[in-house]
C-alpha positions, 0 to 999 in steps of 0.5 A, spaced: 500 500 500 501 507 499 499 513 501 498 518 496 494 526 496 486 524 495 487 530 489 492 526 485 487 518 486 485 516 479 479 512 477 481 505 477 485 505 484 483 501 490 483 503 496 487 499 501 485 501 508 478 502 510 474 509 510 471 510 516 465 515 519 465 520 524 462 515 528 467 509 526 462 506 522 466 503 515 464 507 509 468 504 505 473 497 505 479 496 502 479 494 496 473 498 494 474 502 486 475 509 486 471 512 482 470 520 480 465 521 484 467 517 490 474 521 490 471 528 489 467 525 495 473 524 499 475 531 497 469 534 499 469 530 507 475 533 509 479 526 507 486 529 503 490 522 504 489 515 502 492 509 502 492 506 495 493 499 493 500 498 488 503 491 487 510 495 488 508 495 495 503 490 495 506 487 502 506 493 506 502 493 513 499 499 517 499 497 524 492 500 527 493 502 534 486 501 536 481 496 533 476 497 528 471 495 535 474 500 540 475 505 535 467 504 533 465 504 540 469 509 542 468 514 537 460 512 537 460 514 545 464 520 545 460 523 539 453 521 543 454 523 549 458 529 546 452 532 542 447 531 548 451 535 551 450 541 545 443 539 545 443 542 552 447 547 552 443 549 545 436 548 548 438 551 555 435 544 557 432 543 564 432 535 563 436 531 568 444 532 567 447 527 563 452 524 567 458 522 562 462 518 567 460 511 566 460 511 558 467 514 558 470 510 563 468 504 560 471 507 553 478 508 557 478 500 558 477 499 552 483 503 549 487 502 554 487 494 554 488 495 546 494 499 547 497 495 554 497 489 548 499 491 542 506 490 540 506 497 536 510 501 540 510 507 535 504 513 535 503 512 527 497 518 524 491 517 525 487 522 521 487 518 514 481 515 512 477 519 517 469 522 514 469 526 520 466 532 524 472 533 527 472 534 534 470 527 535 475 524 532 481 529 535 479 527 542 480 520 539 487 521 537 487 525 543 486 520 548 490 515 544 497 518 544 497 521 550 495 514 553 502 511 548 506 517 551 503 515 559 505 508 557 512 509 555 513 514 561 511 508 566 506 510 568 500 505 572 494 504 569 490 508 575 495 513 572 493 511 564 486 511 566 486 519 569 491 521 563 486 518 557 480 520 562 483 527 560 486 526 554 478 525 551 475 529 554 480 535 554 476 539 549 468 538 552 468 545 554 468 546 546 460 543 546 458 549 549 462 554 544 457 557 538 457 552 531 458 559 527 465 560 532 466 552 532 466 551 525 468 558 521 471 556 516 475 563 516 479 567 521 476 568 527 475 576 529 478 577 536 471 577 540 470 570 536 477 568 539 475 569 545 469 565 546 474 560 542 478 561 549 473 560 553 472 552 552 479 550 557 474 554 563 467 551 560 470 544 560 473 545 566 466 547 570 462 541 567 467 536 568 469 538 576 462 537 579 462 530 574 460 524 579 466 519 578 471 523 575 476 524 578 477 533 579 485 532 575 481 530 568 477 537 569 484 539 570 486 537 564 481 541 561 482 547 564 489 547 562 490 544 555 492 550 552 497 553 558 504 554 556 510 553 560 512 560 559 506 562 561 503 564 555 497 560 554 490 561 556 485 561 560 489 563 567 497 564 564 500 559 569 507 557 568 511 551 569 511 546 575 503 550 577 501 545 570 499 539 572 504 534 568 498 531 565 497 537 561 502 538 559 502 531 556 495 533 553 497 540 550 502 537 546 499 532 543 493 537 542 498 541 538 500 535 534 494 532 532 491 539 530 497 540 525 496 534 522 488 534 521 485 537 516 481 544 518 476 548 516 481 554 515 488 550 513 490 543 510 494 538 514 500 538 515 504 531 515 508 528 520 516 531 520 512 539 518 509 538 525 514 535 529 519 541 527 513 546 529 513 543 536 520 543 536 519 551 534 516 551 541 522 546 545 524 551 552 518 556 552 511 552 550 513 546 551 518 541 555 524 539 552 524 532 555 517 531 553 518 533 546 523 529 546 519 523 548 515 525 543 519 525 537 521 518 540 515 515 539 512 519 533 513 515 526 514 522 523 515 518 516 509 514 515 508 507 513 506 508 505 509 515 504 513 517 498 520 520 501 525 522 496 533 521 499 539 525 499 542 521 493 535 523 489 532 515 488 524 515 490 521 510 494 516 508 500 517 508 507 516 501 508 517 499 515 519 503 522 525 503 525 523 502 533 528 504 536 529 511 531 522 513 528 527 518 523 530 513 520 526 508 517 526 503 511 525 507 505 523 502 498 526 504 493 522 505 487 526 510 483 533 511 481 537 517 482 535 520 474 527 519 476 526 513 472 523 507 476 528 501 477 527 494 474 527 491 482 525 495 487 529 495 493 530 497 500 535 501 504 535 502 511 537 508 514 538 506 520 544 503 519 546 506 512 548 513 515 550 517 510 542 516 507 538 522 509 531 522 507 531 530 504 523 531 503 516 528 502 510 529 497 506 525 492 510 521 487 510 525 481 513 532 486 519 529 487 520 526 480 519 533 477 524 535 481 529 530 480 528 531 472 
C-alpha cells in the first residue's frame, strides 16, 4: 500500500485501508474502486490522504493502534454523549444532567487494554481515512497518544486511566462554544477568539462537579492550552503550577491539530509538525517531553513517498523502533527519476550517510529530480 494526496487518486485505484465515519462506522473497505465521484467525495469530507493499493508495495502493513471495535465504540460514545451535551447547552435544557462518567470510563478500558497489548510501540497518524466532524475524532487521537506517551513514561494504569480520562475529554468545554465560532471556516475576529478561549474554563466547570471523575481530568481541561512560559490561556500559569498531565495533553493537542485537516488550513504531515513543536522546545513546551515525543512519533509514515539525499524515490516501508527518523525507505526510483527494474530497500538506520531530504506525492519529487 501507499499513501498518496486524495487530489492526485485516479479512477481505477483501490483503496487499501478502510474509510471510516465520524462515528467509526466503515464507509468504505479496502479494496473498494475509486471512482470520480467517490474521490471528489473524499475531497469534499475533509479526507486529503489515502492509502492506495500498488503491487510495488503490495506487502506493506499499517499497524492500527486501536481496533476497528474500540475505535467504533469509542468514537460512537464520545460523539453521543458529546452532542447531548450541545443539545443542552443549545436548548438551555432543564432535563436531568447527563452524567458522562460511566460511558467514558468504560471507553478508557477499552483503549487502554488495546494499547497495554499491542506490540506497536510507535504513535503512527491517525487522521487518514477519517469522514469526520472533527472534534470527535481529535479527542480520539487525543486520548490515544497521550495514553502511548503515559505508557512509555511508566506510568500505572490508575495513572493511564486519569491521563486518557483527560486526554478525551480535554476539549468538552468546546460543546458549549457557538457552531458559527466552532466551525468558521475563516479567521476568527478577536471577540470570536475569545469565546474560542473560553472552552479550557467551560470544560473545566462541567467536568469538576462530574460524579466519578476524578477533579485532575477537569484539570486537564482547564489547562490544555497553558504554556510553560506562561503564555497560554485561560489563567497564564507557568511551569511546575501545570499539572504534568497537561502538559502531556497540550502537546499532543498541538500535534494532532497540525496534522488534521481544518476548516481554515490543510494538514500538515508528520516531520512539518514535529519541527513546529520543536519551534516551541524551552518556552511552550518541555524539552524532555518533546523529546519523548519525537521518540515515539513515526514522523515518516508507513506508505509515504520520501525522496533521499542521493535523489532515488521510494516508500517508507517499515519503522525503525528504536529511531522513528530513520526508517526503511523502498526504493522505487533511481537517482535520474526513472523507476528501477527491482525495487529495493535501504535502511537508514544503519546506512548513515542516507538522509531522507523531503516528502510529497510521487510525481513532486520526480519533477524535481528531472
Amino acid at each position: 500500500m501507499r499513501l498518496i494526496p486524495t487530489h492526485l487518486c485516479m479512477p481505477g485505484m483501490r483503496l487499501a485501508k478502510k474509510i471510516y465515519s465520524e462515528e467509526g462506522q466503515v464507509l468504505l473497505t479496502e479494496h473498494s474502486e475509486l471512482t470520480s465521484k467517490i474521490i471528489r467525495r473524499l475531497s469534499d469530507f475533509g479526507v486529503h490522504f489515502i492509502y492506495i493499493e500498488d503491487p510495488r508495495t503490495s506487502d506493506l502493513q499499517v499497524p492500527d493502534l486501536i481496533s476497528e471495535e474500540t475505535r467504533r465504540k469509542a468514537l460512537s460514545e464520545i460523539r453521543t454523549q458529546f452532542r447531548q451535551l450541545m443539545n443542552r447547552s443549545n436548548q438551555r435544557s432543564t432535563a436531568p444532567y447527563p452524567y458522562i462518567a460511566k460511558p467514558f470510563r468504560e471507553v478508557m478500558e477499552l483503549v487502554l487494554d488495546d494499547l497495554l497489548e499491542s506490540k506497536d510501540g510507535l504513535i503512527m497518524l491517525m487522521n487518514m481515512g477519517i469522514v469526520d466532524d472533527y472534534l470527535y475524532q481529535h479527542s480520539l487521537n487525543v486520548c490515544i497518544y497521550s495514553t502511548m506517551l503515559g505508557i512509555a513514561s511508566g506510568y500505572s494504569r490508575a495513572e493511564l486511566m486519569n491521563l486518557g480520562m483527560g486526554a478525551m475529554l480535554h476539549d468538552v468545554g468546546k460543546t458549549q462554544i457557538s457552531v458559527g465560532v466552532l466551525k468558521k471556516p475563516g479567521s476568527l475576529t478577536r471577540e470570536e477568539y475569545e469565546e474560542m478561549k473560553r472552552h479550557a474554563e467551560r470544560g473545566y466547570l462541567l467536568l469538576k462537579d462530574e460524579p466519578n471523575i476524578p477533579l485532575l481530568v477537569a484539570h486537564c481541561a482547564f489547562q490544555h492550552h497553558e504554556r510553560i512560559d506562561g503564555s497560554g490561556y485561560p489563567r497564564g500559569i507557568a511551569g511546575d503550577n501545570i499539572h504534568e498531565y497537561a502538559k502531556w495533553i497540550g502537546l499532543v493537542d498541538s500535534y494532532d491539530a497540525m496534522t488534521t485537516m481544518r476548516v481554515y488550513r490543510t494538514p500538515m504531515l508528520p516531520h512539518e509538525a514535529m519541527e513546529a513543536l520543536y519551534a516551541g522546545s524551552g518556552t511552550m513546551y518541555e524539552q524532555r517531553m518533546l523529546q519523548c515525543f519525537r521518540d515515539k512519533v513515526a514522523i515518516y509514515p508507513i506508505g509515504v513517498t520520501v525522496k533521499l539525499g542521493s535523489g532515488e524515490i521510494g516508500v517508507v516501508s517499515r519503522l525503525n523502533d528504536l529511531i522513528p527518523h530513520r526508517p526503511v525507505v523502498r526504493v522505487l526510483y533511481d537517482q535520474e527519476g526513472q523507476e528501477v527494474a527491482v525495487p529495493y530497500e535501504v535502511d537508514l538506520s544503519t546506512a548513515y550517510s542516507s538522509l531522507i531530504i523531503s516528502v510529497g506525492d510521487e510525481q513532486q519529487l520526480r519533477e524535481a529530480t528531472s
